[in-house]
C-alpha positions as CSV (number, residue, x, y, z in Angstrom):
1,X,32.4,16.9,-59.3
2,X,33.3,20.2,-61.1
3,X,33.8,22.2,-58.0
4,X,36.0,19.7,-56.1
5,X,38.2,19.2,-59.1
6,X,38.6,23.3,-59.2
7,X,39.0,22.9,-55.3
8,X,42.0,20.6,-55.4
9,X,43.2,22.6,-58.7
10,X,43.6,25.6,-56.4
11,X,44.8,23.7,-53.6
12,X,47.3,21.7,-55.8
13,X,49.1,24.8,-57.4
14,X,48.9,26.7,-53.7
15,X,50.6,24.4,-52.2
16,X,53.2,24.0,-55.4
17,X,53.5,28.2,-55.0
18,X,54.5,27.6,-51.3
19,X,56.7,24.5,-52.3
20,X,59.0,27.0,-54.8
21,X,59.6,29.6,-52.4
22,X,60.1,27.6,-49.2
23,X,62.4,29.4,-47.3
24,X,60.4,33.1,-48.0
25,X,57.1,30.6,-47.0
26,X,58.7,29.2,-43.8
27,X,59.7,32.6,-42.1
28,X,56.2,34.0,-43.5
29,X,54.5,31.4,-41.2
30,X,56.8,31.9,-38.2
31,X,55.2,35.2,-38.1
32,X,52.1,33.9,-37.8
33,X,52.8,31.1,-36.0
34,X,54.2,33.6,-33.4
35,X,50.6,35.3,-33.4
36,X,48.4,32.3,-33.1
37,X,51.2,30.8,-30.3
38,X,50.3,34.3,-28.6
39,X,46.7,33.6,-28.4
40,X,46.6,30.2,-27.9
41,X,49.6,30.4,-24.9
42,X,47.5,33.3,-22.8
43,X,43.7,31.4,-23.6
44,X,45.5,28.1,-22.3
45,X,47.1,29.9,-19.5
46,X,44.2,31.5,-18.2
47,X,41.9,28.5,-18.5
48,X,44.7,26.5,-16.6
49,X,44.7,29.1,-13.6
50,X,40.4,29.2,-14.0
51,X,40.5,25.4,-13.5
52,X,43.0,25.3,-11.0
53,X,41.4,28.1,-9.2
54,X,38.1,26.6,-9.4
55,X,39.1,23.2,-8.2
56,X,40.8,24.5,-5.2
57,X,38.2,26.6,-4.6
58,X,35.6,23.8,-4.9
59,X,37.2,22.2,-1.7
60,X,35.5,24.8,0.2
61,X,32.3,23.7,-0.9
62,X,29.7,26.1,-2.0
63,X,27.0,25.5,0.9
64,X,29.5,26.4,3.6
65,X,30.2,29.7,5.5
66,X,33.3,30.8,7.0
67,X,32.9,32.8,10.2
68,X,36.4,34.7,10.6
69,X,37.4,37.9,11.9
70,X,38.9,38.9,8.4
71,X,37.4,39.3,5.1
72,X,38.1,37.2,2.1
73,X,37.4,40.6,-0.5
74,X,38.8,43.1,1.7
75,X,40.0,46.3,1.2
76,X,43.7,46.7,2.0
77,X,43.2,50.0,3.1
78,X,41.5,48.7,5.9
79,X,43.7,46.0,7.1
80,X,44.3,47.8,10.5
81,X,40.9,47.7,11.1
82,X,40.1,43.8,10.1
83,X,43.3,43.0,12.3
84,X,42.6,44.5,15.2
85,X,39.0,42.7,15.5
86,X,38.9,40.0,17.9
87,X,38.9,36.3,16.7
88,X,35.6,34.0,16.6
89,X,36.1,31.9,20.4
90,X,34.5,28.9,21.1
91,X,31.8,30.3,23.1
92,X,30.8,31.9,19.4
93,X,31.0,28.7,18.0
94,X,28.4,27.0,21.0
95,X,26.2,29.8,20.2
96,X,26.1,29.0,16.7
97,X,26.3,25.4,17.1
98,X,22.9,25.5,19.4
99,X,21.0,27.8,17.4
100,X,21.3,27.3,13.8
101,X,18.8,25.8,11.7
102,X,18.9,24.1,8.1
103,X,22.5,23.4,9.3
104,X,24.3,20.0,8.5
105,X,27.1,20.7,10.5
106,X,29.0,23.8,12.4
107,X,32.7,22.9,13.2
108,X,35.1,25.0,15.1
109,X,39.5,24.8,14.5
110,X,42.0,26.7,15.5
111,X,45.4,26.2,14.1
112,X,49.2,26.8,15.2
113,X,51.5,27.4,12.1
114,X,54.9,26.5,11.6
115,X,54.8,23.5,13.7
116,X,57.8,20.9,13.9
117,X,56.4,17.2,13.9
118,X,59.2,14.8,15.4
119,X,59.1,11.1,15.3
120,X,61.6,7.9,15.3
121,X,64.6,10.0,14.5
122,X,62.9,11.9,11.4
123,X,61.2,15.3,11.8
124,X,58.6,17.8,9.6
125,X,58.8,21.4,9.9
126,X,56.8,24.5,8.8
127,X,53.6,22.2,9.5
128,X,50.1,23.4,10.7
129,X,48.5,21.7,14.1
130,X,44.7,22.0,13.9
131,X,42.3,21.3,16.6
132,X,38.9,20.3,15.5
133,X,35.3,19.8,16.8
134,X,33.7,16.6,16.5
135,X,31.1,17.8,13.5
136,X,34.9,19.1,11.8
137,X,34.8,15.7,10.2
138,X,31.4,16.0,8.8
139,X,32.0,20.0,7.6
140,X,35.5,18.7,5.6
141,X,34.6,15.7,4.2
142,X,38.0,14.5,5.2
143,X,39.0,10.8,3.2
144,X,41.9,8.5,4.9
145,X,44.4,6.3,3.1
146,X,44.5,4.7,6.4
147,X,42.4,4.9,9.8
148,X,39.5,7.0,11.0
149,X,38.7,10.0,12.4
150,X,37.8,10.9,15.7
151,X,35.2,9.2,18.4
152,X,33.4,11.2,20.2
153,X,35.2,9.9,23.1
154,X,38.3,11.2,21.9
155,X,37.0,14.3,20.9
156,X,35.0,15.3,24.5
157,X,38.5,13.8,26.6
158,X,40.7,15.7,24.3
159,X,42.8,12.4,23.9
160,X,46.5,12.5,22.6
161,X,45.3,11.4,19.1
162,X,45.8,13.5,15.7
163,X,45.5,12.9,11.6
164,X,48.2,13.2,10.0
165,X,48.5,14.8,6.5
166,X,49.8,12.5,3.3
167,X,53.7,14.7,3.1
168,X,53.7,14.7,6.7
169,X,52.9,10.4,7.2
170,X,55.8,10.0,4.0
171,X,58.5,12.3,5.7
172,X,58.4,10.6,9.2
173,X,57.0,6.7,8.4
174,X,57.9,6.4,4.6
175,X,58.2,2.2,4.4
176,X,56.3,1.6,6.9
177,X,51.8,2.8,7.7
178,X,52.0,5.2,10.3
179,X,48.7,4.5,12.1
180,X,49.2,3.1,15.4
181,X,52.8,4.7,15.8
182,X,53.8,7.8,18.1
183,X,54.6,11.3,17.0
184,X,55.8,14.0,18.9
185,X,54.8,18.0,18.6
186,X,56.2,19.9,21.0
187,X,56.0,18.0,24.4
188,X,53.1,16.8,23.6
189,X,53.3,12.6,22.1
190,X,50.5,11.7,20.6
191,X,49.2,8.2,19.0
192,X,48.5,8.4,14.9
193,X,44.6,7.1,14.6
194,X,44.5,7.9,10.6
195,X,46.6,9.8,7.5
196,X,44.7,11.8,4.9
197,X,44.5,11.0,1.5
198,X,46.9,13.0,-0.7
199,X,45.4,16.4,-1.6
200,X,48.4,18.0,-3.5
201,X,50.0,21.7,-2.6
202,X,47.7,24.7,-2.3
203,X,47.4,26.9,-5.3
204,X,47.1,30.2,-3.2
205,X,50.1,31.1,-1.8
206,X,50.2,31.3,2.2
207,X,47.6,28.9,2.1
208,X,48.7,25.3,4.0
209,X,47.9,22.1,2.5
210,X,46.0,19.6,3.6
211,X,48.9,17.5,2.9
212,X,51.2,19.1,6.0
213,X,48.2,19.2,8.3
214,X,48.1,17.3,11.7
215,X,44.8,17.2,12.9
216,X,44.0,16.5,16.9
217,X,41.1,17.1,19.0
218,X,40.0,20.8,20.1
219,X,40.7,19.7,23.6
220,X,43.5,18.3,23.4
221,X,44.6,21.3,21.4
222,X,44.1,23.6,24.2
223,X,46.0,21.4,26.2
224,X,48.9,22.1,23.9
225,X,49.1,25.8,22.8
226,X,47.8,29.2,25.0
227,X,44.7,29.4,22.5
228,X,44.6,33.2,22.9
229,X,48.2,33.9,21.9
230,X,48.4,35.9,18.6
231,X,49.8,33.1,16.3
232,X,46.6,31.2,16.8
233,X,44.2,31.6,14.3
234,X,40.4,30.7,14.2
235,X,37.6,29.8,12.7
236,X,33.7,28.7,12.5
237,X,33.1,26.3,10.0
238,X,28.8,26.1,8.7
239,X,27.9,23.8,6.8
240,X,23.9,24.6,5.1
241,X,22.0,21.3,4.2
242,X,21.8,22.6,0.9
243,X,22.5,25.4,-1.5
244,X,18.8,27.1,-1.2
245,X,19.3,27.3,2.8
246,X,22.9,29.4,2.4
247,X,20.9,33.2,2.7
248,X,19.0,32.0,5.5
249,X,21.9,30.0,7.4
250,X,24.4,33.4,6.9
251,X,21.6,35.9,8.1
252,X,20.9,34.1,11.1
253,X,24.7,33.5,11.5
254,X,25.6,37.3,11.5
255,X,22.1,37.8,14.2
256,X,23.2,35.3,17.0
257,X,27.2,36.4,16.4
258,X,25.9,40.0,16.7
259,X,23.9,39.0,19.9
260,X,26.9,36.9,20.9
261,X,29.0,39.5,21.0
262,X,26.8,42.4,22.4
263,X,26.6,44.3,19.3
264,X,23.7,47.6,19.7
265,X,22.1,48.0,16.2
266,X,24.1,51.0,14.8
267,X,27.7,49.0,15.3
268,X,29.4,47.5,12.1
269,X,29.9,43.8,12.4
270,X,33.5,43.3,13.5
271,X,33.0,39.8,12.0
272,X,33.3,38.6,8.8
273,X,31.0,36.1,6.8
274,X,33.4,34.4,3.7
275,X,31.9,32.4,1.3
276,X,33.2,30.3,-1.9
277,X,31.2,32.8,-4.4
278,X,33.1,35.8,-3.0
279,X,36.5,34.6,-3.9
280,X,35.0,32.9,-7.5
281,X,33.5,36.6,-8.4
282,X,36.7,38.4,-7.2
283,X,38.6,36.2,-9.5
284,X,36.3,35.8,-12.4
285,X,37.2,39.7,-12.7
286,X,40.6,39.2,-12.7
287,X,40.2,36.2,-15.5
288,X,38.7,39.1,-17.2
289,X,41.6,41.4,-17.0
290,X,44.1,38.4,-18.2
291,X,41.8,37.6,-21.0
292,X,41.6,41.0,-22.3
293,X,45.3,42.0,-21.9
294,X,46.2,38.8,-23.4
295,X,44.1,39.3,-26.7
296,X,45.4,43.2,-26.9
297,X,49.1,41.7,-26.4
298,X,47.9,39.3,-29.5
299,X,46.3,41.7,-31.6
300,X,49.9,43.1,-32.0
301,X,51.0,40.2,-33.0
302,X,48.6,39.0,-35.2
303,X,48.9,42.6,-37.5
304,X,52.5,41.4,-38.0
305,X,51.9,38.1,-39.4
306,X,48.5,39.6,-41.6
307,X,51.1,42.3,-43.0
308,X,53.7,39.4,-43.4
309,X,51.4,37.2,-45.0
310,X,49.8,40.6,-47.2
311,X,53.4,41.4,-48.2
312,X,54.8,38.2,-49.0
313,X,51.4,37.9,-51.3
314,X,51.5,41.4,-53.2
315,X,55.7,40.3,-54.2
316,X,54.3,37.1,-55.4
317,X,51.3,38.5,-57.3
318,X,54.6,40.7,-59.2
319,X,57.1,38.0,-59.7
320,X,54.0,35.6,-61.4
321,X,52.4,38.1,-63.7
322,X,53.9,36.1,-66.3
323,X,52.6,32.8,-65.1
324,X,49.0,34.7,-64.5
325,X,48.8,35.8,-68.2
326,X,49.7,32.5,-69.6
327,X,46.8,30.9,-67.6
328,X,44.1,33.1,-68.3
329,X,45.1,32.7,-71.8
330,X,44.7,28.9,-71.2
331,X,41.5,29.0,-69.8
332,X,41.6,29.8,-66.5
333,X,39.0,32.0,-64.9
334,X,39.3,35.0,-63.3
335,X,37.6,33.9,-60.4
336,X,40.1,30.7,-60.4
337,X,43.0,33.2,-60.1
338,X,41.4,34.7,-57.2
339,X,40.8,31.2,-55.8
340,X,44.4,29.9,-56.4
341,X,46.1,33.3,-54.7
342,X,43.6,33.7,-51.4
343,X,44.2,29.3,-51.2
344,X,48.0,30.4,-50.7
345,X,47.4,33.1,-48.4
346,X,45.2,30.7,-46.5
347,X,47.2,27.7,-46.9
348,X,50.1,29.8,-45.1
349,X,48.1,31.2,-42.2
350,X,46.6,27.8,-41.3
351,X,50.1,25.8,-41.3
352,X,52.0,29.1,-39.3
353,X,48.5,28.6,-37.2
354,X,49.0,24.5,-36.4
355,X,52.6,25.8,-35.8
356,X,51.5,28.3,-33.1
357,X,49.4,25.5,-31.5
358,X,52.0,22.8,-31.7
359,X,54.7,25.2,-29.9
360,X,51.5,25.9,-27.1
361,X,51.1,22.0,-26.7
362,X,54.7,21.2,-26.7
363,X,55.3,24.0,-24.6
364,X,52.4,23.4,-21.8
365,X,53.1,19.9,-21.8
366,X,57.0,20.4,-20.3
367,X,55.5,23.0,-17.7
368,X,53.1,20.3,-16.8
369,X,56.1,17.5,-16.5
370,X,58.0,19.9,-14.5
371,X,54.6,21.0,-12.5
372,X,54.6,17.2,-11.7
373,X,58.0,16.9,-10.2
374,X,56.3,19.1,-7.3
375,X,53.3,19.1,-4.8
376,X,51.9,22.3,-6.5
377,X,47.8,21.4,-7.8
378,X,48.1,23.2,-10.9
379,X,47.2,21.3,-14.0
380,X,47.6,22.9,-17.9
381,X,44.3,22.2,-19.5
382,X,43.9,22.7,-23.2
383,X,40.5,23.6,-24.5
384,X,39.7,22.3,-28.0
385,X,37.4,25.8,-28.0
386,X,40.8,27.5,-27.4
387,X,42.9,25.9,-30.0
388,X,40.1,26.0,-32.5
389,X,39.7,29.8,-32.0
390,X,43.8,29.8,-32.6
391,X,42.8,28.3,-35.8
392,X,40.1,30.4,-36.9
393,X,41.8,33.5,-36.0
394,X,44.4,32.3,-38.8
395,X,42.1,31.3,-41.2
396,X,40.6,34.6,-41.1
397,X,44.1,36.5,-41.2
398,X,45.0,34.2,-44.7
399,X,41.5,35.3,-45.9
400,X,41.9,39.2,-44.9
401,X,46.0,40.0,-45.8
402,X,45.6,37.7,-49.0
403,X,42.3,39.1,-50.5
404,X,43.7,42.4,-52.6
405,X,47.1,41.0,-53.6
406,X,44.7,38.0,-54.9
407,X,41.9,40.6,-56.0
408,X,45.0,42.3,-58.1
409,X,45.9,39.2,-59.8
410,X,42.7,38.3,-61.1
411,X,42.4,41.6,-62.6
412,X,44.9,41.3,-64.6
413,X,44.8,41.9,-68.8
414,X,46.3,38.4,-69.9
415,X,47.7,40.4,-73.0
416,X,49.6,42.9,-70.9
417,X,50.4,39.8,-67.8
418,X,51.7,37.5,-70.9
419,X,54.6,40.7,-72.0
420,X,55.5,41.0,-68.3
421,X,59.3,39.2,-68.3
């Protein structure tokens, strides 16, 4: 009972300390406020960018392979050489298709960019046609609002058919389901059989969503677009039957493309094999980076508010020498006067500290309102781990900056203190 009756002794006369110098206490924790806003702001921002990161990334899927003929982690030095390789064809993707084992699915697209989608009077440009293999559907997990994908019929005759994506259905049918109506790309008129579920904008930039897709049958893709023109990109899409099968599915992918492509032993692949787990490692080092220049950016501020807070305690250790005497003369205990001085310091790092998170709350959630006015999938996530190291970090700055001006005033002679005007 002793102890918590000293406890809220200290805290009682802290907090009236604080109370009499209010406006010297309120700029004292905007320093360190600033400090812990630092911290907490760059933590939140780069868990924010690893979630949102993560989450696109985990559309991929982590038991698929992407056959392309340009490297996800490549150099940039090299780009003239990953450009000039030639693209994965379909007879790459039969080869594949036929040979493969512990496979779940192989799937082949090839995409037009920049597409304008016409359709009862309304248009969508700056789209992306895709023509997809039957096991596409299978390798993409692909969910409808409304419809289906494709039959096999459809698929085999190349049938004027296609999938619209969510922005794309909205822009050219937005009162009315757009499965069953006509849309027009190019000269080509094809009948919608389905539209996507809303997937939100891509978070890599040059990257299209899924939500300004059209989808139609390989086939009928061919019929639509020269397939070997430049514009045209492609790729093989693998799908392992599980995770443990992924180092057996990509060696035996990068044998029968090698064979497919008449490559003698010595020759460098001019293939690449992409995976999820090269893109998370590449940017799990650059999370790295952020985290590390954002604590070295907050270091700098943090010194400020610790000398602040040191500062502002050594002037008020001076101007209540007085005070100090007379209560040591009362009673009091040395260590109480220690107590009572490191309880302000403390007491004025922790509320600067819920300051600094406040402004990061208030802050993130108004990027996250405006985030929402647009198709962008980026969420701000706050981390309790996050705000509580915010906290900590100013607990321990109260305890450090207010230990010798405290220390000074509980070494004080009462005697000499008491003649101190």
């Amino acid at each position: 009972m002793n102890t918590i009756k000293y406890i809220l002794e200290g805290l009682k006369m802290s907090f009236k300390a604080i109370g009499s110098n209010s406006l010297r206490a309120v700029l004292t924790m905007m320093g360190v406020a600033t400090g812990i806003f630092a911290i907490t702001g760059i933590l939140t921002m780069v868990n924010s960018l690893q979630n949102s990161i993560t989450s696109n990334l985990s559309a991929l899927g982590n038991t698929t392979i992407f056959v392309h003929h340009w490297p996800w982690a490549e150099n940039r030095n090299d780009w003239y050489k990953f450009i000039g390789r030639p693209k994965v064809s379909y007879r790459d993707f039969q080869k594949l298709s036929s040979k493969l084992e512990n496979v779940q699915a192989v799937g082949y697209e090839v995409s037009a960019r920049g597409q304008t989608i016409q359709a009862e009077g309304r248009s969508a440009s700056m789209i992306n046609v895709v023509g997809i293999t039957k096991d596409q559907g299978k390798v993409k997990d692909l969910s409808f609002n409304e419809g289906r994908f494709f039959t096999d019929l459809e698929t085999h005759l190349g049938k004027n058919v296609c999938i619209l994506g969510s922005s794309i259905a909205e822009a050219l049918y937005p009162k009315q389901p757009a499965v069953g109506k006509y849309v027009r790309v190019g000269k080509r008129r094809l009948m919608v059989i389905g539209v996507q579920e809303k997937q939100g904008g891509s978070f890599f930039p040059g990257m299209p969503s899924e939500d300004d897709r059209v989808y139609v049958p390989y086939n009928a893709m061919r019929n639509m677009y020269n397939l070997n023109k430049r514009g045209i990109d492609k790729v093989i899409v693998i799908k392992a039957r599980q995770y443990e099968d992924l180092p057996q599915v990509e060696e035996s992918t990068i044998a029968l493309m090698r064979a497919s492509r008449g490559l003698k032993p010595r020759m460098e692949d001019n293939f690449a094999i992409n995976k999820q787990e090269a893109l998370m490692n590449r940017f799990e080092s650059i999370f790295g980076y952020l985290e590390t220049g954002g604590w070295v950016i907050s270091i700098f501020s943090i010194l400020i508010g610790g000398f602040s807070i040191g500062n502002i305690m050594y002037i008020s250790v001076k101007e209540r020498t007085n005070e100090i005497g007379v209560q040591m003369a009362l009673g009091s205990s040395r260590d109480f006067v220690l107590f009572q001085f490191l309880m302000e310091a403390i007491m004025l790092c922790m509320i600067g500290g819920l300051i600094g998170i406040l402004i990061t709350l208030g802050l993130g959630t108004l990027i996250q309102i405006g985030l929402s006015q647009t198709d962008l999938a980026f969420e701000v996530s706050f981390a309790l781990k996050d705000l509580g190291i915010g906290l900590f970090v100013a607990f321990i700055i109260g305890l450090v900056a207010g230990l010798v001006p405290a220390s000074m005033a509980a070494r004080l002679d009462p005697v000499v203190a008491i003649r101190q005007s």
